[in-house]
C-alpha positions in Angstrom: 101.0 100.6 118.6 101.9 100.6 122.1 104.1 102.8 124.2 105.7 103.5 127.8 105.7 101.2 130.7 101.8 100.7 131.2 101.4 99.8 127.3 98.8 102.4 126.3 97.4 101.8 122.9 98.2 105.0 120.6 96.4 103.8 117.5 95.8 101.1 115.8 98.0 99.2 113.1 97.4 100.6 109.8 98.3 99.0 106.1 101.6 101.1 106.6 102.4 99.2 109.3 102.0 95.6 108.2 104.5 96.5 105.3 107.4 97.3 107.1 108.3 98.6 110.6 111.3 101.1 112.0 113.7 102.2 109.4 112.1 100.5 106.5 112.6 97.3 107.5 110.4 94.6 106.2 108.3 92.3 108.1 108.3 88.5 106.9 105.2 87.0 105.5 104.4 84.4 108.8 104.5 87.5 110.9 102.3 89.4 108.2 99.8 86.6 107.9 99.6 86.3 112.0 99.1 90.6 112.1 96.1 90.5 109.2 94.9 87.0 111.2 94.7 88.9 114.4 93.3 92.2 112.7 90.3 90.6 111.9 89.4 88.9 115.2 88.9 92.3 116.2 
């Protein structure tokens, strides 16, 4: 998670995160599979 102008990181996405986002909205599956693709090039 990122915040203010220069983009700091706060903390990392958790398990919490990939399920939904904001005020309980969902995230779709091609966004979920690009997050957990991502996650693990780390």
């Amino acid at each position: 998670m990122a915040a203010w102008n220069s983009c700091r990181v706060i903390r990392r996405l958790g398990e919490k995160d990939l399920q939904s986002y904001g005020r309980s909205c969902q995230l779709d599956e091609v966004l979920k599979r690009m997050l957990e693709k991502d996650a693990g090039d780390s």
